[in-house]
C-alpha positions in Angstrom: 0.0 0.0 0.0 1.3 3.6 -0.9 1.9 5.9 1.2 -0.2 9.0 1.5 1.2 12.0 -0.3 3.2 9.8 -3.0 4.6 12.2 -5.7 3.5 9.7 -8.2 0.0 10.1 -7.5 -0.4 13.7 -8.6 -1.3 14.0 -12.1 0.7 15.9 -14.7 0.5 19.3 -16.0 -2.1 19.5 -19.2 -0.3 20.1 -22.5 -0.2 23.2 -24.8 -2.1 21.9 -26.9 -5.8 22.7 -25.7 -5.1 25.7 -25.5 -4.0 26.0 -29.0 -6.8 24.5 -30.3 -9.2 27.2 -28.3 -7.2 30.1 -29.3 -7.6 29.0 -33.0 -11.5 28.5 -32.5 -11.5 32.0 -30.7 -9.3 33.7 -33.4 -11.7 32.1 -36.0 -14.7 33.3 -34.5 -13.2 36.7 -34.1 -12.0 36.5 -37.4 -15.3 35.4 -39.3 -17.4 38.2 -37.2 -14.8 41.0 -38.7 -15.3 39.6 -42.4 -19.1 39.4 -41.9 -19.1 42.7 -40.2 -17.1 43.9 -43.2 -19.2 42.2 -45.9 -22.3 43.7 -44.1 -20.4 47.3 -44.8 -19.5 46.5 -48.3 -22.9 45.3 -49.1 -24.1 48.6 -47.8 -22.0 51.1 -49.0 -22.6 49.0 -52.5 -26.4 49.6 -52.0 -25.8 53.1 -51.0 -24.1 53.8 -53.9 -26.1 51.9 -56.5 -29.1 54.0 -54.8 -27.0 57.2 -55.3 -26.0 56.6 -59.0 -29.8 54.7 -59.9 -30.9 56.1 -63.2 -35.0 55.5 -62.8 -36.5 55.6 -66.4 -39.3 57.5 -65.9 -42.4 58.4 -68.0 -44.0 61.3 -68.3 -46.1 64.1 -69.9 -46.3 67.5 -71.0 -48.7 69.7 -69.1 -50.9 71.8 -71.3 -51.7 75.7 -70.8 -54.9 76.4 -72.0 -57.6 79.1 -72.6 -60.6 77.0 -74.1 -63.8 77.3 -72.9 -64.5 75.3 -69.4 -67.0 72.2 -69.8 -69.0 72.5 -66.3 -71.9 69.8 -66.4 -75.0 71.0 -64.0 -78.1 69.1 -63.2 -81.2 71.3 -64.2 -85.0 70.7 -65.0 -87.0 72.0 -67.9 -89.5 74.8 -67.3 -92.3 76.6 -69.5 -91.0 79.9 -71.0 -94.3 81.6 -69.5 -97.3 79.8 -67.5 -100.6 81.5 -67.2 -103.7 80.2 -64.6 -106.8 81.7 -66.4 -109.6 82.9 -64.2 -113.4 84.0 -64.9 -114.1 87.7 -65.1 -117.7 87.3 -65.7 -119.9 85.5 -63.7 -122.1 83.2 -65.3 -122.3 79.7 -66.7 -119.8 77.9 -68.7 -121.6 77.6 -72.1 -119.4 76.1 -74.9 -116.0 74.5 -74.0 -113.6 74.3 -77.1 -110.1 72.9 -75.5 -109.1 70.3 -73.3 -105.9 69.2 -72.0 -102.8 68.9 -74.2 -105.0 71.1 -77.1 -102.6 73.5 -78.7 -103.7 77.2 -79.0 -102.4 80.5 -80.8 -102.4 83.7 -78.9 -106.6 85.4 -79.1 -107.8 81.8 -79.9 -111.3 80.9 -77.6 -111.2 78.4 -75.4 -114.6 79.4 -73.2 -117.4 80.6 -73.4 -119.7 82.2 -70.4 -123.0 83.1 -70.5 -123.5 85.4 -68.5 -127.5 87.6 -69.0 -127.8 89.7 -65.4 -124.3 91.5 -67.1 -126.3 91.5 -70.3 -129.2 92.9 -68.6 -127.2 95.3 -66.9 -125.1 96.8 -70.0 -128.8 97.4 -71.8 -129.7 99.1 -68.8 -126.9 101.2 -68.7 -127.2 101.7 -72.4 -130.5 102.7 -71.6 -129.4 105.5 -69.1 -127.2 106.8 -71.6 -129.9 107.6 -73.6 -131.9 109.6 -70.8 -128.7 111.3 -69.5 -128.3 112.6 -73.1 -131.9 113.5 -73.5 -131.4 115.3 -69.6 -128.3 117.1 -71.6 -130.2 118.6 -73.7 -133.0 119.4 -72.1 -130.3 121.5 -69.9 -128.9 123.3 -72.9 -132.2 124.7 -73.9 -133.0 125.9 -70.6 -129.8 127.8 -70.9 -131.2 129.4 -73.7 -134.3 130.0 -73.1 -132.8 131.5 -69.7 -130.5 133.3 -72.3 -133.2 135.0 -73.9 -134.9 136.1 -70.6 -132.0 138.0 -69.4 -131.5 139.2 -73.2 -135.4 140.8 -72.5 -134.2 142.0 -68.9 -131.4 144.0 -69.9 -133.7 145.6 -72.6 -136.3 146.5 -70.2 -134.2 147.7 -67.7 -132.7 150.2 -70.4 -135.9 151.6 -71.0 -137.1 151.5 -67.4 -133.8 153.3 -66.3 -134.5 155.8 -68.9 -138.3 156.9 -68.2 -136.9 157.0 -64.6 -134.4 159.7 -65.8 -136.7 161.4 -67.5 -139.4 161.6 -64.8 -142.0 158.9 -67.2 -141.5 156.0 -64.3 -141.0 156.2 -60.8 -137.8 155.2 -59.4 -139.3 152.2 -57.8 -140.0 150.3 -61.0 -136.7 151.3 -61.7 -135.7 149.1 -59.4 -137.3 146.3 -59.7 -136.3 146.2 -63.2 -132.9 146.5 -62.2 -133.1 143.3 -59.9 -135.3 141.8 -62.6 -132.0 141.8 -64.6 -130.2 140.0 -61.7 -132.3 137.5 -61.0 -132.4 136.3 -64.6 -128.9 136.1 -64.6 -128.9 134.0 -61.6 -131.1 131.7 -63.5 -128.8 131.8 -66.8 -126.1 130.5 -64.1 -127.5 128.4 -62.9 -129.0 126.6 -65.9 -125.7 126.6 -67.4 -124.6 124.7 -64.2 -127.2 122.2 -64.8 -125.5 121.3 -68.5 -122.6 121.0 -66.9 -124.1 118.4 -64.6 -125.8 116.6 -67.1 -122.6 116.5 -69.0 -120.9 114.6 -66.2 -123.7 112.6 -65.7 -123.4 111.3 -69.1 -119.5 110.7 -68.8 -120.4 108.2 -66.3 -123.0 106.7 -67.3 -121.2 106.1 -70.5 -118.0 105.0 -68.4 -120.6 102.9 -66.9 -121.4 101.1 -70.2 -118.0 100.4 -71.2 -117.2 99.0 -68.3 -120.1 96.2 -68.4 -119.1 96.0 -72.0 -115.4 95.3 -71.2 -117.1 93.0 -68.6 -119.5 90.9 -71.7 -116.4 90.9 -74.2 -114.4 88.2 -71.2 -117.6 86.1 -71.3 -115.2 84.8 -74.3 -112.0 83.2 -72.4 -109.0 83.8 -74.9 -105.7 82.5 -74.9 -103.1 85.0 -73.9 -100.1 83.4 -75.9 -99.2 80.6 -77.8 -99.0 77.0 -76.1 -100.7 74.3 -74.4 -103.6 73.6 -72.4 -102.3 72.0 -69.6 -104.9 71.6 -67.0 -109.0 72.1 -67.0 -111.4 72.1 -64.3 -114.4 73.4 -65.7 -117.3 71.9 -68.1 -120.1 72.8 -69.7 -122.4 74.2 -67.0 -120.1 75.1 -64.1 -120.8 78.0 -62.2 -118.0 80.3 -62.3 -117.4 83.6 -60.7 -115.9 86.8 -61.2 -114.1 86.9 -57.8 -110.3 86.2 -58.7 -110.4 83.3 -56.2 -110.9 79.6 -56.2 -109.2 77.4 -58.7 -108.4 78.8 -62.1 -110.5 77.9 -65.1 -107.8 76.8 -67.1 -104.1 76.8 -67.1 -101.4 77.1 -70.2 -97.9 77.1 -70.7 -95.7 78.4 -73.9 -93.4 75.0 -74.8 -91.4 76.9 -78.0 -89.2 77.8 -76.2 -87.9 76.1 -72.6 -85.8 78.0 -70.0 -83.4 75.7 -68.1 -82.7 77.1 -64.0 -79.1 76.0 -63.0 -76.9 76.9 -59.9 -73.6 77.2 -61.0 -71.2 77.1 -58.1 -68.8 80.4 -56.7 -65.6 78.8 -58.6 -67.3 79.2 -62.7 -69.9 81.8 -61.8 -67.7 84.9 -62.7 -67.6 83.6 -66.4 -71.1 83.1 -66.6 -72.9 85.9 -68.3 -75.6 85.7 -71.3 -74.5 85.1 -74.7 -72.5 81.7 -73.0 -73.1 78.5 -75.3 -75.1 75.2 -73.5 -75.6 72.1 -74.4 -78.7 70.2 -73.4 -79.1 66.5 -72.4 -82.2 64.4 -71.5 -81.3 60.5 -70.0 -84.7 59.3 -72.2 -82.9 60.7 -75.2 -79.6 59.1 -75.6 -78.9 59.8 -79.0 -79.6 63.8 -78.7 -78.4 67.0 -77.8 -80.2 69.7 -77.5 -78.3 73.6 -78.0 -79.2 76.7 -75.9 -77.3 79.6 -74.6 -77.4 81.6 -70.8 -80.1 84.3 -71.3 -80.0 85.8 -67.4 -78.8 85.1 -64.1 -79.4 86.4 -60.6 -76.2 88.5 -60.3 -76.1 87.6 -56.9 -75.0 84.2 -55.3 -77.5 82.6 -53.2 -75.8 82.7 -49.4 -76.6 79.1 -48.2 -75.1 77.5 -51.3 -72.8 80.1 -53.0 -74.1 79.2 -56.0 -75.8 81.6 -59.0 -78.8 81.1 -60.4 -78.2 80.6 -63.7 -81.3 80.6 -66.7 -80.7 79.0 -70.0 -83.2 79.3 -72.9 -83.3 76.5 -75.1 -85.5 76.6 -78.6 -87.8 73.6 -79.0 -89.6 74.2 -82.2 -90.9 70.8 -82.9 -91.9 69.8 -78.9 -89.8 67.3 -78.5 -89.1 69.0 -75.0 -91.5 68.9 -72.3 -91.5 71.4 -69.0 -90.7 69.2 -65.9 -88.2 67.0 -67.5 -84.8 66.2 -65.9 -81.5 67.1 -67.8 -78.4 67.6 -67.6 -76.6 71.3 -68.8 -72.9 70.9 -70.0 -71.9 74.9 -70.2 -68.9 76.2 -72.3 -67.8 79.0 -69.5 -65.0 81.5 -70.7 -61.5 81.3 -69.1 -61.1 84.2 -66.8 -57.2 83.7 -67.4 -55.5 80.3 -68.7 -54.9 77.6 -66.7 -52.9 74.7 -66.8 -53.7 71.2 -67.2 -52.0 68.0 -66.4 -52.4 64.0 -65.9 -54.0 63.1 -62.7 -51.6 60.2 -62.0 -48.8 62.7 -61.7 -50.1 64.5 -59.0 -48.6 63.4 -55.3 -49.9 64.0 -51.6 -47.1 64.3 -49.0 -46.2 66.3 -46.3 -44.9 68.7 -47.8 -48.3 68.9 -49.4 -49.7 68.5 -53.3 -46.8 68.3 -55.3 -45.9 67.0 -59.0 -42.1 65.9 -60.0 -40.8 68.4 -62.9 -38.5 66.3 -65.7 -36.2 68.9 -66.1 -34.4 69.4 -69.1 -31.3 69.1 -67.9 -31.9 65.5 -67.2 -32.4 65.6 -63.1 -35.9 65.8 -61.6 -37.1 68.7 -59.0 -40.5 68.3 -56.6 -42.6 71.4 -57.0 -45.6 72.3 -55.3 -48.9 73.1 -56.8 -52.7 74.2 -56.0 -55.5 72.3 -57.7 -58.1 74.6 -59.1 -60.2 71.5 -60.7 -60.4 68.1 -60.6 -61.6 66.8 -64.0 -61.3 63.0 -63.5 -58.5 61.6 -65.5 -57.1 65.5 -65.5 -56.1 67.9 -63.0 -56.5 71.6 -63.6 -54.1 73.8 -61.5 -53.9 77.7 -60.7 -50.4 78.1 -59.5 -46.8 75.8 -59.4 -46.7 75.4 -63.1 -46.2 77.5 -65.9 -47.1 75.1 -69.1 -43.9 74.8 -70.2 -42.7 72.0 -67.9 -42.9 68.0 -68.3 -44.3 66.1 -65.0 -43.4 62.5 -64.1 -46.6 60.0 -64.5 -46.5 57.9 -61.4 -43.8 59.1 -59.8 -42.4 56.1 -57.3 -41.8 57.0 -53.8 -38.0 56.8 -53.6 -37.8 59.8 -56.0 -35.4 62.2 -54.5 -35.2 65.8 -55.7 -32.7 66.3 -58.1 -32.1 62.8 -58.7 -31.0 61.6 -62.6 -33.6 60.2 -64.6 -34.0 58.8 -67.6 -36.7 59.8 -70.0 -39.3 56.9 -71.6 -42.6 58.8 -73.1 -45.4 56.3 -73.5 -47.3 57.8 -76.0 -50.7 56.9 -74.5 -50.5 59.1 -71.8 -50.9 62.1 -74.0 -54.5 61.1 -74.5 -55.5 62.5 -71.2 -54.9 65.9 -71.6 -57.3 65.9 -74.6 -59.9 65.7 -71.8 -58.8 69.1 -70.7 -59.9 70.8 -72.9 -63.4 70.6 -71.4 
């Protein structure tokens, strides 16, 4: 048995060679980090620089200044030119009936007739008094000269009354009284003459009498007051009907040769819109036509809830083939106040920087500009400030384009076609 503590039983040193074998792993791993650290770098800086020397071929367009009449498309209805309700003026009974609904009438044509005999009665009796105020007339004028001829004798017996007096033939008392003789027929001549001049009046309105119940008879014939259409009736033969402006209306007309079109054209086109400005009429029933017109009146002033104008267009329809109450639509060719310019909707961009289009510039790099849209056309933008005309914009721009980055330029010719559209 060995003895505790034996030398031989402690065991030996370990070798170099473990910790060779670690310090290679170790180097390796250190070694492998840096080149994958490095190659990380490298790829890096080699994306950074292909993002900083990437030529994008870009398409784009050139935007358009233009001054041609703006194409603004309203909704509107159809209304009658002029629209009459037609009420009795005589009182009486409906006797003949020539119209009905839908009939068409020129201006003067009848369309009732009233008989009406307590207004007949009453004209012959005013007739009638005519004829007894002129009989009263002049009746009055010869008792203005008979009363003439009395104070013609007067004054002559007077003369020779005065002059007996003078020379002592006739007292002075018969004088007198031939004297006062004289101004009592005068007062009689004035007063006679007063009483033609009352007849005379009484004959003025008496006769004013008769043409107003004569005025009255000739509306016991209901006339049309323009040319046009019947459009409602609610009276037959044998109605009662009144002279009293009230109730419902007899008949009722509208003039269809010509329609009148209200629209509200909005704040932004309404300072181009005067009279004189073409339209263009269209009905959803009638596909296949187009009706022309042109802005006849406005109201001036916008309407304060809306900010819209009133806006009437007349619109001939010779042949009827318009009707009032119909639903169209008004395309109107409003005047340019000053030109605008137009470009492709797809090149327009919202950031934070705002609305903005990329410029191809001609020197071959591309600049971000800002721009307002006036309107919005669909498939076309129409701007009022940024752009000048002159400039090309990028179509689609893609979101990694920087500001003054190269570009490359590839035109599809397609997306010219838009722009025709702004020429609305």
């Amino acid at each position: 048995m060995k003895a505790h503590g034996d030398p031989r039983d402690i065991p030996p040193p370990p070798g170099k060679s473990p910790f060779l074998l670690i310090g290679l792993v170790v180097l390796g791993l250190v070694g492998w980090g840096g080149y994958g650290h490095w190659r990380q770098r490298a790829d890096a800086a080699e994306t950074q620089r292909k993002i900083q020397t990437f030529v994008p071929h870009l398409r784009t367009a050139a935007a358009l200044r233009t001054d041609k009449p703006v194409d603004l498309t309203l909704p509107g209805e159809t209304q009658a030119f002029a629209r009459a309700a037609i009420f009795a003026r005589a009182t009486g009974y409906i006797a003949e009936r020539r119209v009905d609904i839908g009939s068409r009438v020129k201006a003067g044509d009848i369309l009732l007739r009233i008989a009406a005999p307590d207004l007949d009665q009453q004209l012959a009796q005013a007739e009638a008094q005519v004829g007894q105020n002129r009989a009263q007339l002049v009746q009055a004028k010869a008792q203005v000269d008979q009363a003439r001829a009395t104070v013609n004798l007067a004054n002559l017996t007077n003369n020779r009354t005065s002059t007996l007096a003078t020379q002592g033939w006739a007292s002075r008392q018969t004088a007198d009284n031939s004297q006062a003789s004289v101004l009592s027929q005068t007062a009689n001549l004035a007063a006679a003459e007063a009483g033609v001049k009352v007849a005379e009046a009484n004959l003025k309105a008496q006769e004013a009498t008769v043409d107003r119940l004569k005025a009255l008879t000739s509306f016991k014939d209901v006339s049309a007051p323009f040319d046009g259409v019947v459009t409602t009736r609610s009276v037959d033969v044998g109605d009662l009907v009144k002279a009293d402006g009230g109730g419902t209306a007899l008949l009722s007309m509208e003039r269809d040769d010509i329609l009148r079109i209200s629209v509200n054209v909005p704040q932004n086109a309404a300072v181009g819109v005067r009279p004189g400005v073409e339209a263009s009429i269209r009905v959803p029933q009638m596909p296949d036509r187009t009706f022309r017109g042109q802005v006849e009146r406005s109201s001036v002033a916008l309407l304060t809830a809306s900010r819209t104008l009133t806006t009437q267009v007349d619109v001939p329809n010779p042949d009827g083939s318009l009707r009032a109450g119909l639903y169209v639509y008004v395309s109107l060719k409003i005047p340019r106040v000053e030109p605008a310019v137009v470009i492709p909707s797809e090149a327009l961009v919202f950031n934070q920087r705002g609305t903005q289009v990329a410029i191809a510039g001609e020197d071959g790099r591309v600049e971000w500009r800002t721009i307002r849209v006036k309107r919005d056309f669909g498939q076309t933008i129409e701007l009022d400030q940024g752009l000048s005309g002159q400039e090309r914009v990028v179509l689609s721009p893609p979101a990694d384009l920087r500001d003054g980055q190269s570009y490359e330029r590839r035109d599809d010719p397609g997306q010219e076609r838009p722009l025709q559209a702004a020429n609305r």
